[in-house]
OpenMM code with the backbone's topology and positions (N, CA, C; nanometers):
from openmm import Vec3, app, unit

residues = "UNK UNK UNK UNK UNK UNK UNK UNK UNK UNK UNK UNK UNK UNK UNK UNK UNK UNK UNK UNK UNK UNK UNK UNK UNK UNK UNK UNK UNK UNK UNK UNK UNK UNK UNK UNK UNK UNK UNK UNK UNK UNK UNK UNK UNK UNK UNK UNK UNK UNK UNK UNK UNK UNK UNK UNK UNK UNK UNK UNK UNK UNK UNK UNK UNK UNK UNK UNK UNK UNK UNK UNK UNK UNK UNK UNK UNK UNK UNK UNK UNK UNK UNK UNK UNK UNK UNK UNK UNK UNK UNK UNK UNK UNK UNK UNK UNK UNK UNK UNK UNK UNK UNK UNK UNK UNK UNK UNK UNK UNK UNK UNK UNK UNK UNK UNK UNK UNK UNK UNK UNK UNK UNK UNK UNK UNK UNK UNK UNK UNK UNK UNK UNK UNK".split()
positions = [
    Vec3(4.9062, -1.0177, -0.0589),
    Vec3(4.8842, -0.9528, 0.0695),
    Vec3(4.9004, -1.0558, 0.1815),
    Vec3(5.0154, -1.0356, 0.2634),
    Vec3(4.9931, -1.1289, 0.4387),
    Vec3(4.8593, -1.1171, 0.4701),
    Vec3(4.8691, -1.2420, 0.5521),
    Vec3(4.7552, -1.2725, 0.6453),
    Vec3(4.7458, -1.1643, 0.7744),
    Vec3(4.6113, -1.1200, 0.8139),
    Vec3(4.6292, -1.0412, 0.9447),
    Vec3(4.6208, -1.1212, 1.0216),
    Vec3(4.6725, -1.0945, 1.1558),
    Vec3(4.6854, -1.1157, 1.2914),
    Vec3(4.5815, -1.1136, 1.3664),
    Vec3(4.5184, -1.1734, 1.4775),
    Vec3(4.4437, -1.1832, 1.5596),
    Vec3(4.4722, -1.1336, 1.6739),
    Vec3(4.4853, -1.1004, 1.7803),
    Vec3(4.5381, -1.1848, 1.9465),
    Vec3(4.3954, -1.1837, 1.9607),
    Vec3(4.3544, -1.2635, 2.0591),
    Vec3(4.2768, -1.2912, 2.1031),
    Vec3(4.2624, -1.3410, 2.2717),
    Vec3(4.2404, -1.2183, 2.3707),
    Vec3(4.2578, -1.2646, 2.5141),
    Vec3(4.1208, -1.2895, 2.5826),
    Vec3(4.1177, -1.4381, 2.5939),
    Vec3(3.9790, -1.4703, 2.6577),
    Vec3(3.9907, -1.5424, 2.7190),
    Vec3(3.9444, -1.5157, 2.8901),
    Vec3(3.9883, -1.6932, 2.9646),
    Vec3(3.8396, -1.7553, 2.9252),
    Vec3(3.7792, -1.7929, 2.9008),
    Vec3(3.7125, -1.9096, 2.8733),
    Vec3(3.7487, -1.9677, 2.7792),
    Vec3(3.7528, -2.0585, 2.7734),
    Vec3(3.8187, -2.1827, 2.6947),
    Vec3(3.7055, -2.1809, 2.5529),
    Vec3(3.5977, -2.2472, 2.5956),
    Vec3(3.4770, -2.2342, 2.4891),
    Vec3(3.4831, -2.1474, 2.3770),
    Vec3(3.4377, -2.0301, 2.4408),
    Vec3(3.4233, -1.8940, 2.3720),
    Vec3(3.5836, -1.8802, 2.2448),
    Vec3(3.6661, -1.9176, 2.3504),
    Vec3(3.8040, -1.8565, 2.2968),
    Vec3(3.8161, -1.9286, 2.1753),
    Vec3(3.7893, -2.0734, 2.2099),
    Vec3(3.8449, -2.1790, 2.0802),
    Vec3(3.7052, -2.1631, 1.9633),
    Vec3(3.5791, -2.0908, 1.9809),
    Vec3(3.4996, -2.0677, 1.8967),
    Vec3(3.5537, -1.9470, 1.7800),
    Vec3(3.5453, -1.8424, 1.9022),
    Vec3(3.6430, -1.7257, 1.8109),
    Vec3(3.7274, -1.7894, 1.7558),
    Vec3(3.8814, -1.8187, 1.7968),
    Vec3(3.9842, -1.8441, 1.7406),
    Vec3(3.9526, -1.9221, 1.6076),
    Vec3(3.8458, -2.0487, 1.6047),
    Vec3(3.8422, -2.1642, 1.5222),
    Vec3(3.7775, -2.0473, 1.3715),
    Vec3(3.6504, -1.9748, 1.4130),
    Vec3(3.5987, -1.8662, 1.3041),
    Vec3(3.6715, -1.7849, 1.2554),
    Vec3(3.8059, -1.7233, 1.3073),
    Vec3(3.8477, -1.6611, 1.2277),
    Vec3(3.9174, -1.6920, 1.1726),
    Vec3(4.0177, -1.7886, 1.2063),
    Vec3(4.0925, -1.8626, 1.1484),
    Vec3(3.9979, -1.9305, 0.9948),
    Vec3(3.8627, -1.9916, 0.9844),
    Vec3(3.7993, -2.0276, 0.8944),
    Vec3(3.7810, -1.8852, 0.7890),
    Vec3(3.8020, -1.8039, 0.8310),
    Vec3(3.7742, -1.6643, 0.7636),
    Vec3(3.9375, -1.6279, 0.7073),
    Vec3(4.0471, -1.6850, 0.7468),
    Vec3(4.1636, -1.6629, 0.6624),
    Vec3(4.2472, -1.5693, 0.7600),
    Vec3(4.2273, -1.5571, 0.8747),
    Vec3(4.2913, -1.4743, 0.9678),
    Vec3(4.4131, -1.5681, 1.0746),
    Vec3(4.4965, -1.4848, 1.0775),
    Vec3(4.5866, -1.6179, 1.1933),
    Vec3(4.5234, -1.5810, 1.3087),
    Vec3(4.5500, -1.6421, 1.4304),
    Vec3(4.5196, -1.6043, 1.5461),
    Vec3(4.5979, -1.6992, 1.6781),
    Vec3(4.6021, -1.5731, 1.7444),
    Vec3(4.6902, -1.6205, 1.8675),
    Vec3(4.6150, -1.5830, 1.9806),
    Vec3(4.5988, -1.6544, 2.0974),
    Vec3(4.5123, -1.6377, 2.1795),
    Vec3(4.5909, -1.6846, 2.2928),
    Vec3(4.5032, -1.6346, 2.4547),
    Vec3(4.6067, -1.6017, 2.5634),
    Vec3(4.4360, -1.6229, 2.6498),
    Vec3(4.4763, -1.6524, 2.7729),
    Vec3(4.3174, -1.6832, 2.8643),
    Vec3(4.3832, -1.5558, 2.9652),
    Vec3(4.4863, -1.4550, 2.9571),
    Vec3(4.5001, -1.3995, 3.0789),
    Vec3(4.5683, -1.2631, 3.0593),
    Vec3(4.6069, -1.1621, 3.1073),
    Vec3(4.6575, -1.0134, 3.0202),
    Vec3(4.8138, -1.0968, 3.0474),
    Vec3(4.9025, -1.1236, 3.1683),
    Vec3(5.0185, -1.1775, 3.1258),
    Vec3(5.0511, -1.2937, 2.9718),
    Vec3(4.9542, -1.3407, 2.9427),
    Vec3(4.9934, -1.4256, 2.8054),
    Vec3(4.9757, -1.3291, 2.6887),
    Vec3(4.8503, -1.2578, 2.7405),
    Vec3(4.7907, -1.2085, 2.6350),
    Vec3(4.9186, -1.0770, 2.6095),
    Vec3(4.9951, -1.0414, 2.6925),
    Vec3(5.0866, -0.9133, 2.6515),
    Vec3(5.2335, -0.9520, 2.5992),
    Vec3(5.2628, -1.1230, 2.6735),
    Vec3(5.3636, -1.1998, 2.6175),
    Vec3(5.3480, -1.2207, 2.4193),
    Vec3(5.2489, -1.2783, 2.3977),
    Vec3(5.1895, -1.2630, 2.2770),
    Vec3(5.1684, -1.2014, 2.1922),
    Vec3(5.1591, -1.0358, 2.2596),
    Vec3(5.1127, -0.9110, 2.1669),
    Vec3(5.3292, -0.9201, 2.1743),
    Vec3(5.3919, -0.9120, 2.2290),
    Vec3(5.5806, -0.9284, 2.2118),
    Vec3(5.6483, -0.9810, 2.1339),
    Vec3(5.5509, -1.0814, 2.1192),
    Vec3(5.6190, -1.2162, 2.0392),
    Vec3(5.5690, -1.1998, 1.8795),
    Vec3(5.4202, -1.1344, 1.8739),
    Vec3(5.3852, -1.1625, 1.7324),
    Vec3(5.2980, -1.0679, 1.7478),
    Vec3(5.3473, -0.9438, 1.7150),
    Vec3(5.2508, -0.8329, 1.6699),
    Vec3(5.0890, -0.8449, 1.5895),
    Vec3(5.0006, -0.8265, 1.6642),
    Vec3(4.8678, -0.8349, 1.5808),
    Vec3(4.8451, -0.7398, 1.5210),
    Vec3(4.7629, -0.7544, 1.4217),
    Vec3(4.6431, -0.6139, 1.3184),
    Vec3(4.5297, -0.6020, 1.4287),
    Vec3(4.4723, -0.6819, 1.5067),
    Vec3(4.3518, -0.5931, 1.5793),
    Vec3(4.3451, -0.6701, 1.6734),
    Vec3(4.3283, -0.6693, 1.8358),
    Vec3(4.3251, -0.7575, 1.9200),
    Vec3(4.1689, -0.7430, 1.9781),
    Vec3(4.1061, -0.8995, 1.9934),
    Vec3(4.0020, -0.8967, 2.1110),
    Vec3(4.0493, -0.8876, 2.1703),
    Vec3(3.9657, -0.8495, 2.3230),
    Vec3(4.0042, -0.8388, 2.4522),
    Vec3(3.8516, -0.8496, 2.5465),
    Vec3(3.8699, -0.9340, 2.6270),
    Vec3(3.7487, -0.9108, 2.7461),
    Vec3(3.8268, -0.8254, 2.8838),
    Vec3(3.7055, -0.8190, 2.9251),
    Vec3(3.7949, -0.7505, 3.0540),
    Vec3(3.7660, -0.8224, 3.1509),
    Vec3(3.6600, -0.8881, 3.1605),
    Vec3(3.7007, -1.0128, 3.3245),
    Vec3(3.7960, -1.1098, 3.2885),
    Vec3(3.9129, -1.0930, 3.3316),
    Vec3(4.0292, -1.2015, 3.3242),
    Vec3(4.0984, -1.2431, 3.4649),
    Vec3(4.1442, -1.3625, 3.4976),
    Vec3(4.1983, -1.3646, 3.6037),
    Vec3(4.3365, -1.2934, 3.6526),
    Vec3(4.3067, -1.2540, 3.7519),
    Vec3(4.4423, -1.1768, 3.7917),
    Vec3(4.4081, -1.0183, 3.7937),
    Vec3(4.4948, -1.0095, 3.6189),
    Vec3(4.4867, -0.8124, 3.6067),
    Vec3(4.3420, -0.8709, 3.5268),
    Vec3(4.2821, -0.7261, 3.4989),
    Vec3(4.1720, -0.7279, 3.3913),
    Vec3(4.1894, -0.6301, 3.2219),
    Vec3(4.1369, -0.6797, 3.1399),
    Vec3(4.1290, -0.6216, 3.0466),
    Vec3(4.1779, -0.4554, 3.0523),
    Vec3(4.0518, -0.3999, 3.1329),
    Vec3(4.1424, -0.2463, 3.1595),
    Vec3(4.2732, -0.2282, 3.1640),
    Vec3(4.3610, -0.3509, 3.2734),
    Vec3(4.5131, -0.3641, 3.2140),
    Vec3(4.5738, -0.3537, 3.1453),
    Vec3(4.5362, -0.4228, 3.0561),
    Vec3(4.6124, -0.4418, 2.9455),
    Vec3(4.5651, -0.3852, 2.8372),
    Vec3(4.4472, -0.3131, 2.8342),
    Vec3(4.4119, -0.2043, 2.7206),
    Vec3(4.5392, -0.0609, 2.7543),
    Vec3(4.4893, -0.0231, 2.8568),
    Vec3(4.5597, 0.0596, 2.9407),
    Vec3(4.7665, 0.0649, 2.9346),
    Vec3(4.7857, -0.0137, 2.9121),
    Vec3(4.9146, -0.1145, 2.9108),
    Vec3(4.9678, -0.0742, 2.7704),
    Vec3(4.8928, -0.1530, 2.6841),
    Vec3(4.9468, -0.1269, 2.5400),
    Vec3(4.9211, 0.0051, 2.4782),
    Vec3(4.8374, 0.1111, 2.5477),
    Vec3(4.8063, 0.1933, 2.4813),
    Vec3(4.8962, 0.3302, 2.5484),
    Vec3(4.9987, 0.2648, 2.5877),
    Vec3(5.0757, 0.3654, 2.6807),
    Vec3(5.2071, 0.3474, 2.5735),
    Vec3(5.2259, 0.1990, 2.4894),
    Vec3(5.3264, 0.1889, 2.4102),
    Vec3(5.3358, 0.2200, 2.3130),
    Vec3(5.4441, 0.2832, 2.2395),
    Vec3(5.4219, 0.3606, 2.1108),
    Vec3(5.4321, 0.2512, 1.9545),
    Vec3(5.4719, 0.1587, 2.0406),
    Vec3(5.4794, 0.0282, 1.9363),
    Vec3(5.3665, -0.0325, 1.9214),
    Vec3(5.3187, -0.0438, 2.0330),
    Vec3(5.1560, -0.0945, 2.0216),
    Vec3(5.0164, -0.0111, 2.0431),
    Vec3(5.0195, 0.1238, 2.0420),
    Vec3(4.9574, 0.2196, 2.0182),
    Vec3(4.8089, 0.2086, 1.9235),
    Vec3(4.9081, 0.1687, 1.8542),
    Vec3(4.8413, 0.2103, 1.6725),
    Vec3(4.7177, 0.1145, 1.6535),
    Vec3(4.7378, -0.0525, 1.7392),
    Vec3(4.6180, -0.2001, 1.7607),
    Vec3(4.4791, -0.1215, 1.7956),
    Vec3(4.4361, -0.1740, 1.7094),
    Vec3(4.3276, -0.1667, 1.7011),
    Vec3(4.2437, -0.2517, 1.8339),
    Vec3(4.1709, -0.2450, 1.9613),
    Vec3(4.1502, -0.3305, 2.0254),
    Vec3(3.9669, -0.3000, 2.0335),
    Vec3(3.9228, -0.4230, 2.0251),
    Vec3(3.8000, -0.4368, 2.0200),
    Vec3(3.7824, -0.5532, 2.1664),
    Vec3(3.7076, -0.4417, 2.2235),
    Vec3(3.6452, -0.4966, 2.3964),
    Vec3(3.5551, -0.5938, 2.3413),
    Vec3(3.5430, -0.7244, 2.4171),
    Vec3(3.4215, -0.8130, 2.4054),
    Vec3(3.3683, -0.8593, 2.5513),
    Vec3(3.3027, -0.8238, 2.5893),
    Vec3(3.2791, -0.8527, 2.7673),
    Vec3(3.1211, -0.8456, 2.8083),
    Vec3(3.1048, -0.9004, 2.9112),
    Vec3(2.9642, -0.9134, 2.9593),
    Vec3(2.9421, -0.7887, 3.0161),
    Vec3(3.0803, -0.6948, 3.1038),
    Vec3(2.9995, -0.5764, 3.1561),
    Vec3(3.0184, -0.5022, 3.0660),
    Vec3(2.8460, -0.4536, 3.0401),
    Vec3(2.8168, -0.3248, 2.9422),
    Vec3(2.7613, -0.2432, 3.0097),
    Vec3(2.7764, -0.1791, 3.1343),
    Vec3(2.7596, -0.0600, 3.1873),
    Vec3(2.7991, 0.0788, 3.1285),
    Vec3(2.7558, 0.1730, 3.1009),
    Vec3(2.7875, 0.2984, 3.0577),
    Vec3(2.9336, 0.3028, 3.1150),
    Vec3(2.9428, 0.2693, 3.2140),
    Vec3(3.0957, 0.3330, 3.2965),
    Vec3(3.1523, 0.2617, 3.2240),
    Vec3(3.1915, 0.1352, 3.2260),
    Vec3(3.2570, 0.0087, 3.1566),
    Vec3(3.2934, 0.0395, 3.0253),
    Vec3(3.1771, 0.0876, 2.9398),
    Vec3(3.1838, 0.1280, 2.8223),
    Vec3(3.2437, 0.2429, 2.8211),
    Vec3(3.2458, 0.3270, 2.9103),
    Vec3(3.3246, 0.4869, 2.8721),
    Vec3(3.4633, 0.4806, 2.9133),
    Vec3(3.4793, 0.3783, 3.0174),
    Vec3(3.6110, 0.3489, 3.0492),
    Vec3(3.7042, 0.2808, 2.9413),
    Vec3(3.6568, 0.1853, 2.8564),
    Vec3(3.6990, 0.1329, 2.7928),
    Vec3(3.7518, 0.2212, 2.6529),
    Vec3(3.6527, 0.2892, 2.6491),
    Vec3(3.6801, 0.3493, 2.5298),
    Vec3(3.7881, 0.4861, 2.5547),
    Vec3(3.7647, 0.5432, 2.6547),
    Vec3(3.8771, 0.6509, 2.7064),
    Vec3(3.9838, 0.6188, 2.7216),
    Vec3(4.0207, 0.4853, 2.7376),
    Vec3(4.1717, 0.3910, 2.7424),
    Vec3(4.1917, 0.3743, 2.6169),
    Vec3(4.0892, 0.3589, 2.4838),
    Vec3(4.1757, 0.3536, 2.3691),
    Vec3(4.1082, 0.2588, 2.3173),
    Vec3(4.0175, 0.1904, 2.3546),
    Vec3(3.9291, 0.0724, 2.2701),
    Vec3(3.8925, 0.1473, 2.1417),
    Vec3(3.8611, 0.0935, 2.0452),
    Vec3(3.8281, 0.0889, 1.8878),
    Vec3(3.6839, 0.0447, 1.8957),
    Vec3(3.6060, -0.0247, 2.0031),
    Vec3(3.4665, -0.0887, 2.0006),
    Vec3(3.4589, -0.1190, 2.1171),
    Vec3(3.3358, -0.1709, 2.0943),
    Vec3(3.2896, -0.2300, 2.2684),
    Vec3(3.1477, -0.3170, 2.2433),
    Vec3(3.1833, -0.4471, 2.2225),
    Vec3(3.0746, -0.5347, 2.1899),
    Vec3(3.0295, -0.5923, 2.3722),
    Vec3(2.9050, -0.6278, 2.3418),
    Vec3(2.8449, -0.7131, 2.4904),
    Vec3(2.8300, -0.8257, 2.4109),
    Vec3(2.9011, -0.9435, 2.4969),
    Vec3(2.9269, -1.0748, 2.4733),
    Vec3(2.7493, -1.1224, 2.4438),
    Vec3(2.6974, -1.0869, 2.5566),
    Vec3(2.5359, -1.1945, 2.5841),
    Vec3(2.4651, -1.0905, 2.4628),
    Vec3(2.5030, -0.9985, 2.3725),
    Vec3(2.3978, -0.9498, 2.2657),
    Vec3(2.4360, -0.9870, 2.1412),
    Vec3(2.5118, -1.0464, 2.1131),
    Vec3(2.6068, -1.1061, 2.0189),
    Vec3(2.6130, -1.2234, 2.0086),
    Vec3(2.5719, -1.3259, 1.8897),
    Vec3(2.6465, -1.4707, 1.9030),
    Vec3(2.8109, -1.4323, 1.8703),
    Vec3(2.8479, -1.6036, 1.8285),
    Vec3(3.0636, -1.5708, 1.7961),
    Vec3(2.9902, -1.5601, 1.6766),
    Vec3(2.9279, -1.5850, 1.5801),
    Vec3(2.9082, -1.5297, 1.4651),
    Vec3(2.8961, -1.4043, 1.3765),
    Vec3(2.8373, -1.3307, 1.5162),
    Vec3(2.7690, -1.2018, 1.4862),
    Vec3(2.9273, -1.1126, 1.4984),
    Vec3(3.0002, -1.1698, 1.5954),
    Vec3(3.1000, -1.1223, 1.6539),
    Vec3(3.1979, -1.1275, 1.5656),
    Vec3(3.2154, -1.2487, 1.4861),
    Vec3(3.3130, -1.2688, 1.3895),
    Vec3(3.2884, -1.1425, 1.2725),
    Vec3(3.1499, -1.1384, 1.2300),
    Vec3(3.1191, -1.0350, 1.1227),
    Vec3(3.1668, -0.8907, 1.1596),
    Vec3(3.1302, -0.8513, 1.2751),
    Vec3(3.1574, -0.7321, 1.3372),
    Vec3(3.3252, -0.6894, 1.3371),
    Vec3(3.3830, -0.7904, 1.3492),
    Vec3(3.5190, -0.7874, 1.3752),
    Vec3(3.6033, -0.8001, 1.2193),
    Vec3(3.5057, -0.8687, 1.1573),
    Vec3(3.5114, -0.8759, 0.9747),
    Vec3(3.5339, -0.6952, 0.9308),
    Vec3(3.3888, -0.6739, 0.9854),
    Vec3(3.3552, -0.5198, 0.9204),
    Vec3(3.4666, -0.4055, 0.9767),
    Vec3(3.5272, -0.4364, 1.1087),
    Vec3(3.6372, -0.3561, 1.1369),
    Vec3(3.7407, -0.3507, 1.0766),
    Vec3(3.7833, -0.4723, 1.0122),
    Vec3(3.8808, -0.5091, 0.9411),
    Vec3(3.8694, -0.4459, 0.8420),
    Vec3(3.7349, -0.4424, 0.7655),
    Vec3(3.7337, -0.4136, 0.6079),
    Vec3(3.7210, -0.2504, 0.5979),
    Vec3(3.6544, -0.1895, 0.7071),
    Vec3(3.6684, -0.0333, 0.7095),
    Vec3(3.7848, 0.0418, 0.7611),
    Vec3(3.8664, -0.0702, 0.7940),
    Vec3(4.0300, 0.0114, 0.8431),
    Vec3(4.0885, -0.0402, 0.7416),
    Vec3(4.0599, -0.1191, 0.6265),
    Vec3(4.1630, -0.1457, 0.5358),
    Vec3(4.2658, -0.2834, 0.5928),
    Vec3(4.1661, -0.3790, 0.6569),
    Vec3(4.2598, -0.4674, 0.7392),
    Vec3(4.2016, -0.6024, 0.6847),
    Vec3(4.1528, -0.6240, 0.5783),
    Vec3(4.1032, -0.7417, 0.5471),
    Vec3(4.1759, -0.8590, 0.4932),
    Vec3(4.1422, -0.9786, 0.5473),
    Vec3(4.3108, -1.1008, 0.5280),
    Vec3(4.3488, -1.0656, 0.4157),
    Vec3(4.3128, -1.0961, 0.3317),
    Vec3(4.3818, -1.1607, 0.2011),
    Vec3(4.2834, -1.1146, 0.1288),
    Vec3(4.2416, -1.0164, -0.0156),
    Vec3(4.1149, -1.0443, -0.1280),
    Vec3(4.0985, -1.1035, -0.1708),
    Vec3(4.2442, -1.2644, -0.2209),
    Vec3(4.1677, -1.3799, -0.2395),
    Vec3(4.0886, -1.4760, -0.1909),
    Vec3(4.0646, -1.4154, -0.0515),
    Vec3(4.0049, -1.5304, 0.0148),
    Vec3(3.8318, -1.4682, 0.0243),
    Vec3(3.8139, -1.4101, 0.0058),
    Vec3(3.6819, -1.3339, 0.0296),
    Vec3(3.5575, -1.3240, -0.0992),
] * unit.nanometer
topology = app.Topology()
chain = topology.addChain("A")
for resn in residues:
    res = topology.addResidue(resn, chain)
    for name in ("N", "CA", "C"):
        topology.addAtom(name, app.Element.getBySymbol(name[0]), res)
């Protein structure tokens, strides 16, 4: 079985290279972008199995580019899991009416908790890296 795909769009640097470094330790590739222009260059270049996404990004925001890919019939099908500090009902209903798959709040979550969560999406859509690695 291939390895799944990551993208991963987060401008903080920290956060991003935590995620990226955990899943990658979990057997996942991952490609990551701090902005929706990298982050949509990226989803072009190397199709993912499930993308994070925050929505405070500089420039456009997450809504962008949820909004964006979910208008394409090629990229439709991504699975995108919101990770963001605003967890407002609106935020959350917005997100999910654009096509999100989840909607985690960054500050209720460690990257650990986050990694598992994003584990368990994987393994209930049938998206899990590799069974030898597990």
């Amino acid at each position: 079985m291939k390895q799944k795909k990551i993208l991963l769009v987060e401008d903080d640097l920290f956060i991003r290279e935590l995620l990226a470094r955990g899943f990658r330790d979990k057997g996942f590739l991952v490609d990551t972008a701090p902005c929706v222009e990298d982050g949509l260059n990226q989803l072009y270049k190397n199709t993912p199995d499930l993308i994070l996404l925050d929505l405070l990004l500089p420039e456009k925001d997450g809504f962008y580019f949820l909004e964006e890919i979910k208008q394409k019939p090629s990229y439709k099908h991504i699975p995108v899991v919101v990770i963001s500090n605003l967890g407002s009902q609106q935020h959350i209903k917005r997100a999910m009416d654009s096509g999100a798959a989840d909607f985690l709040i960054k500050s209720n979550f460690t990257i650990d908790e986050i990694i598992l969560k994003a584990n368990g999406f994987f393994e209930k859509n049938q998206l899990a890296p590799d069974s030898d690695n597990q």
